[in-house]
Residue, then its C-alpha position, 0 to 999 in steps of 0.5 A: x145884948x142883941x145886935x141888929x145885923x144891916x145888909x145893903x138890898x138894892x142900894x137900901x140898907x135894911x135888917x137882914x133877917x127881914x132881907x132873907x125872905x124870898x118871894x121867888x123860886x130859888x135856884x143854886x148852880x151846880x158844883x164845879x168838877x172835882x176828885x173825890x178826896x176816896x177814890x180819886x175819880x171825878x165828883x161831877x154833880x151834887x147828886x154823885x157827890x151824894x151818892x159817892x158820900x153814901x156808897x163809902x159811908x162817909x159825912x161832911x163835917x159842915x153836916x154835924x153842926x150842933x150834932x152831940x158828939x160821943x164826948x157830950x160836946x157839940x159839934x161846932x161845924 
């Protein structure tokens, strides 16, 4: 049995998978400044976040939801 999630859009309460759809660009701020939990150094944008990750070979787990595990289980992020 399914259930209908509602969500409230401009004072309307609608389903949220007919709330989701954009009609326009969307825009996402940037990250707040901190240290990297490697180096220590400051991770001041999404772009060094990025390169930091890359440079020491390392993924964020929220990354690996539904990847397949060595155990043959799924990850569950």
């Amino acid at each position: 049995m399914s259930r209908t999630t509602f969500v409230i859009r401009d004072g309307q309460l609608v389903e949220k998978s007919k709330a989701l759809h954009s009609v326009g660009p969307f825009f996402m701020r940037d990250i707040e400044t901190y240290a990297s939990p490697i180096t220590g150094k400051p991770i001041t944008s999404r772009s060094h976040r990025r390169e930091e990750m890359r440079r020491h070979n390392v993924v964020d787990p929220r990354d690996l939801k539904g990847e397949l595990l060595a155990n043959g289980k799924r990850h569950r992020g």
